[in-house]
Every structure is written in structure tokens, then in C-alpha cells.
N, C-alpha and C positions, 0 to 999 in steps of 0.2 A: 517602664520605670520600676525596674525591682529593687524595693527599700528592706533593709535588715533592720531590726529590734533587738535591742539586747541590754543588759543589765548584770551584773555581778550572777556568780552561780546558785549560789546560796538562797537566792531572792526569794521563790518559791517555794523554799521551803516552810513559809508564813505566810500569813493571810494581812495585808493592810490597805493602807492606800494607794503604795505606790502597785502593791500587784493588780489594783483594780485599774488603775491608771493605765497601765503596760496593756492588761487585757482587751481594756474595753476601744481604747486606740486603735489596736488592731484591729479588732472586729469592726468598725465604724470604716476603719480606712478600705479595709477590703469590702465595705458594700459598696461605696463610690465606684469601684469599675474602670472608672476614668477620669482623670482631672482635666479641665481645659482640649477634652481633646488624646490625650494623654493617658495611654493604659497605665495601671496602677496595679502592683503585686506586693502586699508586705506580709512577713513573716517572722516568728522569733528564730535568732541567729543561735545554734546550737554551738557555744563558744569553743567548744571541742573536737567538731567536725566540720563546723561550719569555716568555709575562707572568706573573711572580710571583702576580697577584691572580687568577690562572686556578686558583688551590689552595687548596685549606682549609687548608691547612699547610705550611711547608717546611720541611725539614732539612737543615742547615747541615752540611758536613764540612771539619774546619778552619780554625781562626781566621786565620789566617794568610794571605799570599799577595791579598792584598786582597779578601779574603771578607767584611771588617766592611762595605763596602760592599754586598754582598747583605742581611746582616741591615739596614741603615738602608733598604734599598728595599724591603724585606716590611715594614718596621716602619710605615715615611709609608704604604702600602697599607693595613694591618691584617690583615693576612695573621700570625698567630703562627708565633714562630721556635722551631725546638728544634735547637741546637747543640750537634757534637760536637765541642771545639776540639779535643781532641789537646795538652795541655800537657803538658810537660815536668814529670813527677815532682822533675826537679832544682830547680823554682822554689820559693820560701820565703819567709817573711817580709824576709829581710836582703837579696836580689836582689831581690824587689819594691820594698821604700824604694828601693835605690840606683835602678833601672828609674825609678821617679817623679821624682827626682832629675834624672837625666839628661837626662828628657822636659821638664823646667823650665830646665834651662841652653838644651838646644837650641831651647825656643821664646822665648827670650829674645835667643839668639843672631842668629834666624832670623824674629825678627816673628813667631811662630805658623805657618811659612809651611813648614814641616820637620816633620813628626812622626815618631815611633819605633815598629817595630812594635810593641813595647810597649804603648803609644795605641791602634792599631790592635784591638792583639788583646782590651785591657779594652772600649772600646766595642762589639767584636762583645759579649763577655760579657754589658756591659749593656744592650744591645740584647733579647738572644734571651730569648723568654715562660719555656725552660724549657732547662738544659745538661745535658748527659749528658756524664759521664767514665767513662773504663774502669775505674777501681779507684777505691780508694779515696785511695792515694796522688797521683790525679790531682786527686781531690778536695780533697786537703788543702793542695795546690799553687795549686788558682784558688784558693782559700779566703785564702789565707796569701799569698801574692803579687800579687791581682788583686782582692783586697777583696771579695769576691763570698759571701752570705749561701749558707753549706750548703743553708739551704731551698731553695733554686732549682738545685738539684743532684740529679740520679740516678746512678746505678750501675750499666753495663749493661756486661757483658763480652763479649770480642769470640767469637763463634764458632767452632768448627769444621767442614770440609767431610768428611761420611761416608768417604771413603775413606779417610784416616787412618785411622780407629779400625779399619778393616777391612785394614792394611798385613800386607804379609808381604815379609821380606827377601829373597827367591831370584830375583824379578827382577832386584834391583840386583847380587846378588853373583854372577851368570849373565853380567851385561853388564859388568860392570868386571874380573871376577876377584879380588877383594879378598877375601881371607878372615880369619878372625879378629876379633879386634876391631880396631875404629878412633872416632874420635872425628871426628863431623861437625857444622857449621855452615853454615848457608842465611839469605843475605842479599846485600847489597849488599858488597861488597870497596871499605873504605875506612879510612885511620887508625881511626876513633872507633870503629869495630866491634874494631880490634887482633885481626885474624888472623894479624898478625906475631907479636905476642908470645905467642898461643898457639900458634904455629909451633913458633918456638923449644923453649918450654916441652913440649912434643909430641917433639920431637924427641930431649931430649934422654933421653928414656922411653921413644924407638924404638918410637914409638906414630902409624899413619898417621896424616890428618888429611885428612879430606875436605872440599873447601869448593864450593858449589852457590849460583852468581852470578855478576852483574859488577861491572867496574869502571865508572865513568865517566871521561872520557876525561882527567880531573887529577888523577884518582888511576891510571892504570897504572904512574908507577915503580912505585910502593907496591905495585902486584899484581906485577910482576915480582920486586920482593924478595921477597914470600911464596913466589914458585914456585921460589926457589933454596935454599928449605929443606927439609931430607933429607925426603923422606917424604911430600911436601906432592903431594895431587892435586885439580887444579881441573878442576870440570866445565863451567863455565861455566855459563849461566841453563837454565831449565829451567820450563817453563808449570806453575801452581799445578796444573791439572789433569794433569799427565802424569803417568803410572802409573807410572816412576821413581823421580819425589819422593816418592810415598809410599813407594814401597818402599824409598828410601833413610834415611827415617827411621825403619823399622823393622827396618834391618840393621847400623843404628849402636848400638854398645854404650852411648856417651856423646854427649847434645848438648850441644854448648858455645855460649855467647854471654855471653861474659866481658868485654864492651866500655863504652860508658857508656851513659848513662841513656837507656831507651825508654819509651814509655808503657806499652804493655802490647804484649810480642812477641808476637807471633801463630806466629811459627816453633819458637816454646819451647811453647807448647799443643798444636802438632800432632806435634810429635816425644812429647808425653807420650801424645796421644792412639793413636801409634804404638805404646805401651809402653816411650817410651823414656826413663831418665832424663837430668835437663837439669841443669848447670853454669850459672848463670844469675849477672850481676850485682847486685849491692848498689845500683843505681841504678835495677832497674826493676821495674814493676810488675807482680810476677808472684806472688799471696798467695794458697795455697790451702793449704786446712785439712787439717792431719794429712800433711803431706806428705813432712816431712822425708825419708824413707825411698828419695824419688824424685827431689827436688828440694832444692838445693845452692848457696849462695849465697856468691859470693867478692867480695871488693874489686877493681875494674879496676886491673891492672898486678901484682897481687899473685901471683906463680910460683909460691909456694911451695906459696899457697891453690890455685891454680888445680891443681897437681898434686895435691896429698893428695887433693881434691874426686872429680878422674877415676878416679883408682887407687882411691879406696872403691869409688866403682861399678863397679867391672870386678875388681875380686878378690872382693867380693859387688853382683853386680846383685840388684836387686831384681826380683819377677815381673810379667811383660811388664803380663797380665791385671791386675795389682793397681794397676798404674801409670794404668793407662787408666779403671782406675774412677774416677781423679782429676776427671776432664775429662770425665765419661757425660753431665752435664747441659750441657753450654757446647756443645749444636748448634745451628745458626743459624737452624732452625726454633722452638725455646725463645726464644733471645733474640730474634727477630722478634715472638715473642707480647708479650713484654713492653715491645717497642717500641711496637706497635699500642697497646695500653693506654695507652701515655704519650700517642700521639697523640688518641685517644677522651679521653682524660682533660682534653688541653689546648682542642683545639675546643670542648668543653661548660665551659669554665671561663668565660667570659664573652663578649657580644658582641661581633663585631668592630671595629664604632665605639667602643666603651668600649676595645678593647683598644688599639686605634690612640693614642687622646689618653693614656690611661694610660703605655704606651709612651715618647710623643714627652714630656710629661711628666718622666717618669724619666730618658729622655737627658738634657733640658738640665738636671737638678740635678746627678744624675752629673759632665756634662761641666764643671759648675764646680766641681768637687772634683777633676778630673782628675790634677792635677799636685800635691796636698796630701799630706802622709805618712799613714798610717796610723793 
């Protein structure tokens, strides 16, 4: 079973979540050896050299970025697709109408000659043999905004790398000198994440505020106003593997990521797998059972929430050990098993010529409903 990986070109040349995703995926599926029985090979698809029909499988990471063009090239092959688009929890039924809407003035506008990624991102959908979403909230997003039948949907959550769960705070507070509690966030430094406003909000609590990232280069005012708030220490970026980050997320009292909608933060899993509790927002997808106790959910821009949230956990934290049992099951070698399976599961679901015309098939019905409401 030889599986291809692949993603828009450009991906790599950044450091985030989805390239930790893509990486650590791989790596995990290739310890497995074998699924069920089932020798297992995966690899990233070198989109340039690489021929799609050299796989029994490809997996798709994000719809976006003109990747539906990958799935319609493994589709005319017969090569089956498993896409993980990465949608936006914020999509719903009333921005999907308006999204088809739009997509019917601009090809009226433009002779068909214009599409939206919108268009884009439904025909990867109806493209791909089988979608995986991180949560469920991802799920009810393609479902309700991209018209796309639950059945053709999994659930697979993103992973953890072992050394989180194995963090200990004395390196980081050894190299900075920060002592006490403080309240940390790791990610990209930009408006929609609003490090400002948890600046402020931090500040005026006399509550450091560590922040572990960059900017890009149209957002530095934006990072310069974060650095002129009392308290505020930016470390800049820092390798997912460096023994730092982990230590720094288990030397933080509080994680915060109080900004707008993500699919599912990977930075809010690893700080829990730290033991650390997380301040998370109301727009993403981050649902795990019984957890109240560790995890804390405020509306973005909301101070007030945002403060009551941090001051619980820091005048009683919750225990480090109990937090981390949150997250015992989300390591990357678990969720690689149950990738494998979806893969073993999709290869044996029908021949490849049946899947090809099946397929091309369902595009062109699809594609003449494209721009229709719901």
C-alpha cells in the first residue's frame, strides 16, 4: 500500500501547523510497517516529479491554495482521494448560501471565466473518495456550508509530539528568568490571533505575558504595538522540536489563544499535554470530554471573560498530571493507526476504473448544481 502526501508548493516554505501536521503524519505512518496485515509506504509527493497514478492513494492537505486541482488529477487517474480540507469551524449554513450566491453573480459577471475559492474548495470536497475533519465542528462546517453528506466524513484529531507530555518547566525559567506565574501564547503574531488585546488585558492584572512566534512582515506594526505593552516578552520563533517550547509550555500557569476561529489548535493540545490549562476561544475547535476543570472558553475581544477565565486558573490551577490525562490518547502514533485503517479501508472499497468513472460521474452532476442554494 503505497500512499502519497502532498499539499500546495509553497507550504514549506513556513513553519506552522499544518507543516507539523503533514510531518509528523508521516513519520508515524511509516513506523507502523503494516496495517492489518498490510505493508504500508508513505511519502511526500514531489508535485513536480512526482505522477499521482504511481499511488494507491493520495492524501490531500488542504482544500485551498489550488489543491482542488490535485484532487481532479488523481480523480481522471483513479487514483482515490482522502482530503483533509482544513475548514474553518466559522462556515455554516447562512455563509455558505451567501458563498453560492456570490459564486453565481461573479460567473455571470465574468462568463464563467472567474471562480471563488469557495468553487474551488467544494469541488476539491466533491472530488475526494473519502474527507477527514479534525472535530466535529469541522464537520458540521463542510456539512452546513459545502453541502457535503456526513457520510463521507471522518474524525480524526490532530496529534501530539512525546515530549510535551514529558515537559518540565526549569529549562525555560533557567533561560529567561521569569519566575512566577505568567500566561503564554505560541503562534503566529498577527491581528486575528489579538495578542494585543490579551496584552492589554494581562497587563492590567500585572500578569507577564509570553509570546513564542513571528510576525510576517505586514503585520510588524501590529508586533511592535504588542511589545510596548507593560510586561509583554516576545521570544520570537522557536523549532516545534526544540526543548524550550516544550519547556515553555510547561512553565506557563495559563495558555491563552483567545483570537478567532481555528480548526483545531494544535498549540492548545500541546500546552494541555504540558499540564497546562488553556483559555481557548469560542470559535475553535477544541471539545474534549470532562474537561471543564482545565480548559476555558471565552468569546474573542471579550476582557472581561478573558480575565475571570485566567485568574480561575491561577488562584486554583488544576493538577498538572490530571490535565495531561486529557490528551493520553491524541499521540501521533494512535492517530496514524486510524489513518492507516481509513486508507486500507478506502483502497479495498472498489476498483479503480469503477472508481475513476464513479468519480468523474459525480463531478459533473455536482458541478451543475454548483451555484444552486441549498
Amino acid at each position: 500500500m503505497r500512499i502519497g502526501i502532498l499539499s500546495y508548493p509553497m507550504l514549506f516554505q513556513r513553519e506552522g501547523s499544518l507543516q507539523i501536521q503533514i510531518r509528523e503524519t508521516i513519520r508515524a505512518l511509516n513506523r507502523l510497517d503494516s496495517v492489518d496485515g498490510e505493508a504500508i509506504s508513505v511519502e511526500l509527493v514531489d508535485p513536480c516529479r512526482g505522477k499521482l497514478g504511481a499511488y494507491d492513494l493520495i492524501h490531500v492537505f488542504a482544500a485551498i491554495h489550488g489543491n482542488h486541482r490535485i484532487v481532479e488529477a488523481a480523480s481522471e487517474l483513479g487514483v482515490p482521494v482522502i482530503l483533509s480540507p482544513l475548514i474553518s469551524p466559522g462556515w455554516n449554513r447562512s455563509s455558505g448560501t451567501r458563498a453560492r450566491v456570490a459564486d453565481r453573480l461573479l460567473g455571470n459577471l465574468t462568463a464563467w471565466n472567474v471562480e471563488t475559492s469557495y468553487a474551488q474548495t467544494r469541488r476539491a470536497l466533491q472530488l475526494a473518495t473519502l474527507i477527514v475533519a479534525l472535530g466535529e465542528a469541522e464537520k458540521r462546517a463542510i456539512g452546513e456550508a459545502f453541502l457535503v453528506s456526513p457520510a463521507r466524513v471522518r474524525v480524526f484529531p490532530n496529534g501530539i509530539s512525546p515530549q510535551f507530555f514529558s515537559a518540565d518547566g526549569a529549562l525555560f525559567r533557567a533561560r529567561t528568568g521569569i519566575e512566577g506565574p505568567f500566561v503564554l501564547m505560541v503562534g503566529a503574531i498577527a491581528p486575528h490571533k489579538d495578542q494585543l488585546g490579551m496584552a492589554h488585558a494581562l497587563s492590567e492584572m500585572a500578569l507577564p505575558f509570553v509570546l513564542i512566534g513571528e510576525a510576517q512582515e505586514r503585520d510588524q506594526d501590529y508586533l511592535a504595538q504588542v511589545r510596548q505593552v507593560r510586561g509583554v516578552t516576545c521570544m520570537g520563533k522557536l523549532r516545534h522540536d526544540d526543548p524550550l517550547l516544550a519547556s515553555a509550555f510547561a512553565a506557563a500557569a495559563v495558555f491563552a489563544l483567545p483570537g478567532q476561529a481555528e480548526v483545531q489548535p494544535m498549540p492548545a493540545l500541546e500546552a494541555l499535554a504540558a499540564g497546562t490549562p488553556v483559555v481557548n476561544s469560542s470559535g475553535s475547535e477544541l471539545t474534549i470530554a470532562d474537561s471543564e476543570f482545565a480548559l476555558r472558553t471565552v468569546t474573542p475581544g471579550d476582557t472581561t471573560g478573558i480575565k475571570r477565565a485566567v485568574l480561575g486558573f491561577i488562584d486554583a490551577p488544576p493538577g498538572r498530571a490530571a490535565v495531561r490525562v486529557l490528551v493520553g490518547e491524541l499521540t501521533w502514533d494512535r492517530i496514524a493507526q486510524r489513518i492507516a485503517r481509513c486508507y486500507l479501508e478506502v483502497i479495498g472499497a472498489e476498483p479503480r476504473e469503477d472508481l475513476a468513472a464513479g468519480l468523474v460521474q459525480h463531478a459533473t452532476s455536482s458541478s451543475s448544481r454548483l451555484y444552486t442554494g441549498p
